[in-house]
C-alpha positions in Angstrom: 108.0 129.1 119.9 111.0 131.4 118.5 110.7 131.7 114.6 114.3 132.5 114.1 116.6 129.5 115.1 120.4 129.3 114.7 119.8 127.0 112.0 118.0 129.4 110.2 120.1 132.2 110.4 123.0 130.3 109.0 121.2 128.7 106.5 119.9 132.1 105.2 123.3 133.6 105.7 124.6 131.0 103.2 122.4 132.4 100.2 124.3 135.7 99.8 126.8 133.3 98.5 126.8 133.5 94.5 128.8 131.7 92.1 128.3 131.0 88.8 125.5 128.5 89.2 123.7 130.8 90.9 120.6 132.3 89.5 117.8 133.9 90.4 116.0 129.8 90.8 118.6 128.9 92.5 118.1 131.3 95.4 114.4 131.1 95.6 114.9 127.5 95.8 117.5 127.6 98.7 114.7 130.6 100.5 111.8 127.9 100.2 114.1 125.1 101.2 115.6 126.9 104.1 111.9 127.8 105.1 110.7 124.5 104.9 113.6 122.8 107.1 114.7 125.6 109.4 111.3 127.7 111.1 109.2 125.9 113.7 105.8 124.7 112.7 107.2 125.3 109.0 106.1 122.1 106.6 107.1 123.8 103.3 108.0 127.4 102.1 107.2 128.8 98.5 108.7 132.3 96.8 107.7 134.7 94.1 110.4 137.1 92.6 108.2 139.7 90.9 110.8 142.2 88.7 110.2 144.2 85.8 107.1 142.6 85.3 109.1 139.1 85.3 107.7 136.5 87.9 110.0 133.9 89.3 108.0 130.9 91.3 109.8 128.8 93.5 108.5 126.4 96.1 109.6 123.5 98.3 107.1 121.1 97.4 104.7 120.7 94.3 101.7 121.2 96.1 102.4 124.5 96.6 103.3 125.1 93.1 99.4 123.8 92.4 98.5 126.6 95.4 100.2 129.2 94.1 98.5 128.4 90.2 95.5 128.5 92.2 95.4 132.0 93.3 96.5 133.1 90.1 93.2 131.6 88.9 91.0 132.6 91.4 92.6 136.1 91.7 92.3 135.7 95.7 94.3 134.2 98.6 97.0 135.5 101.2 99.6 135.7 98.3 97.6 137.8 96.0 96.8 139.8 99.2 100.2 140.2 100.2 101.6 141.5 97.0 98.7 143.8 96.6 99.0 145.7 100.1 102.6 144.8 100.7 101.6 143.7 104.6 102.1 140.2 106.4 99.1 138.3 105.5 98.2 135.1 108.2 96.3 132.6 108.4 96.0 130.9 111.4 93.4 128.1 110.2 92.2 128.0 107.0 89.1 126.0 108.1 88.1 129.0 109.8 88.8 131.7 106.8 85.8 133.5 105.0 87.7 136.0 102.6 88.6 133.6 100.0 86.7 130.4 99.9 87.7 128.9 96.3 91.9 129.2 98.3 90.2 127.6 101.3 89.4 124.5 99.2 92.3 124.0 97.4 94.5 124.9 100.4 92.8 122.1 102.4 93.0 119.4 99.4 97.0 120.3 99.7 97.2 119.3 103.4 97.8 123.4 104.3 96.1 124.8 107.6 97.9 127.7 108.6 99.2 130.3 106.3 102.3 133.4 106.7 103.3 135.6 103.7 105.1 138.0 104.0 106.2 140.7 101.3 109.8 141.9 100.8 110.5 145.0 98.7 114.0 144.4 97.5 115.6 147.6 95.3 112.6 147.3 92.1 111.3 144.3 92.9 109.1 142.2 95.4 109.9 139.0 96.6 107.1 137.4 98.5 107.5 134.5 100.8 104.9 132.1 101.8 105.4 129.9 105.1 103.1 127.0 105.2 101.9 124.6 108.0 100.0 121.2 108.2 98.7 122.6 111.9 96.7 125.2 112.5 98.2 128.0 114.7 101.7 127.4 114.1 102.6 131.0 113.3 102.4 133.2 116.2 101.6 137.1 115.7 104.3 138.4 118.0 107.0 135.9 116.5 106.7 137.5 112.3 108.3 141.0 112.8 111.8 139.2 114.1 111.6 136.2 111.5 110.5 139.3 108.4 113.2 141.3 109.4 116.0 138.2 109.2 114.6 136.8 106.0 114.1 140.5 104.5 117.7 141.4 105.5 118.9 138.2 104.2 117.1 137.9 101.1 117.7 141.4 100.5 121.6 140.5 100.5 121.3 137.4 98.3 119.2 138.9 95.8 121.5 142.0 95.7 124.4 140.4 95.3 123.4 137.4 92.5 121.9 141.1 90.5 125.4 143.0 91.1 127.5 139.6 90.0 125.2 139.3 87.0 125.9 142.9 85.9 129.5 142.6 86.2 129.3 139.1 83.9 127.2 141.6 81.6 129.6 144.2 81.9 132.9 141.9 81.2 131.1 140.2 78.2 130.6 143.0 76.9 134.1 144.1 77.0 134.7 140.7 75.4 132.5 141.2 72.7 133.9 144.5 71.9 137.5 143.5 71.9 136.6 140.9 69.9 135.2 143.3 67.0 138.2 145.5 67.4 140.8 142.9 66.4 138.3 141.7 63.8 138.3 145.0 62.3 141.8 145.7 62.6 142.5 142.3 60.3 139.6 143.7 57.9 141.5 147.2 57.7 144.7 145.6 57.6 143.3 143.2 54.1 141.6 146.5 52.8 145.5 148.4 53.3 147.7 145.7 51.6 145.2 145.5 48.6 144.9 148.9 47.7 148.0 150.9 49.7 146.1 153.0 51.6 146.7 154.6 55.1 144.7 152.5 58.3 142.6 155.8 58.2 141.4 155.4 54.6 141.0 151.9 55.0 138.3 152.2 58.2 137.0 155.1 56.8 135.7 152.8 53.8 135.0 150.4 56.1 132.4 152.7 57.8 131.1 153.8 54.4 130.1 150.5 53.0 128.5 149.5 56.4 126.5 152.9 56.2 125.8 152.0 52.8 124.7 148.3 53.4 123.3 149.4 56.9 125.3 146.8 58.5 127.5 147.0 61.5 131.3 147.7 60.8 132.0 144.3 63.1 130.3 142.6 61.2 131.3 143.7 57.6 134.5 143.3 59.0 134.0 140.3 59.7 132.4 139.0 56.3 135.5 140.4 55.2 137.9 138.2 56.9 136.3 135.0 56.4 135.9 136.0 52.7 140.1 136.8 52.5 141.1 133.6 54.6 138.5 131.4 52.3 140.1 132.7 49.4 143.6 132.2 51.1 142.5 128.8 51.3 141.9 128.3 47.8 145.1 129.9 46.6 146.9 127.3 48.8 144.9 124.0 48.5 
């Protein structure tokens, strides 16, 4: 049976939409979801998002989560393999694997008898995808390079665009953050130019020397400053 169903592709298709909910759990949750409800033969779907070092672990049922903590223990299994050869790894009965018997046990106390992972290099980092089945034999060889190629194009595009939406948050927060100090120093120079009469030069230019002095960021002298004046102000008038 086809791997890649209508249903499939339009649920996958839906991922590349980001908002700002969406995070990194969020799409792993909708891959393994998505796995899980739309691929024949499919009983549940788990993910790992390994970047910089980080690993993200997502999966459609809790058993899987315990399958996956399992590996990491053992150091063996299809996902382990997967990651460190970057080829589809399957299993088409567990009962009837040799390479990794402490993953053959737990696998079987889980209720899993067939295994596909499949790797996905996405810009620098790997996502790998685990299909699982409750029947043996469900993933056929000559239906994984159509269904790796969807869900690699797919997940490629939903990954790629929550990282590009994130940087431009980063980006406009920082822009925030910086106007933010401006006008804070521009009240601090404007305090430091009524008390003594000097120029808007003279007045950041001390600014900057007590900062250097105190090793302290001008921001944030300047804003010590502010608070200090307006508490003051405060006192004068209460």
């Amino acid at each position: 049976m086809d791997m890649v169903t209508p249903v499939l592709a339009r649920d996958l298709a839906a991922l590349g939409r980001v908002s700002e909910e969406t995070s990194s759990e969020s799409v792993l949750r909708g891959l393994t979801d998505t796995l899980a409800g739309g691929v024949p033969g499919c009983a549940g779907g788990s993910a790992e998002l390994w970047r910089q070092e980080r690993m993200v672990v997502s999966a459609s049922h809790s058993e899987l989560i315990v399958l996956l903590d399992g590996e990491e223990e053992f150091g063996e299994g299809p996902s382990t393999e997967a990651r460190a050869t970057g080829q589809h790894v399957v299993v088409q009965d567990v009962l009837r694997e040799s390479r990794w018997p402490a993953y053959v046990g737990m696998a079987v106390r889980c209720g899993v008898r067939s295994v596909l992972v499949m790797p996905i290099t996405i810009e620098h980092a790997v996502l790998v995808l685990g299909l699982y089945g409750v029947r043996p034999g469900v993933f056929a060889a000559r239906n994984i390079p159509p269904l790796a190629d969807m869900l690699a194009e797919q997940a490629g595009v939903a990954l790629a665009n929550l990282w590009d939406y994130d940087e431009v948050r980063t980006d406009a927060a920082q822009m925030q953050e910086a106007l933010a100090g401006r006008a804070i120093i521009d009240q601090a120079k404007g305090i430091i130019m009524k008390s003594s009469g000097c120029s808007a030069e003279a007045a950041f230019d001390e600014l900057r020397r007590i900062s250097q002095h105190h090793q302290v960021k001008v921001a944030d002298l300047a804003r010590l400053l502010v608070d200090e004046h307006q508490r003051n102000q405060g006192e004068k008038t209460g």
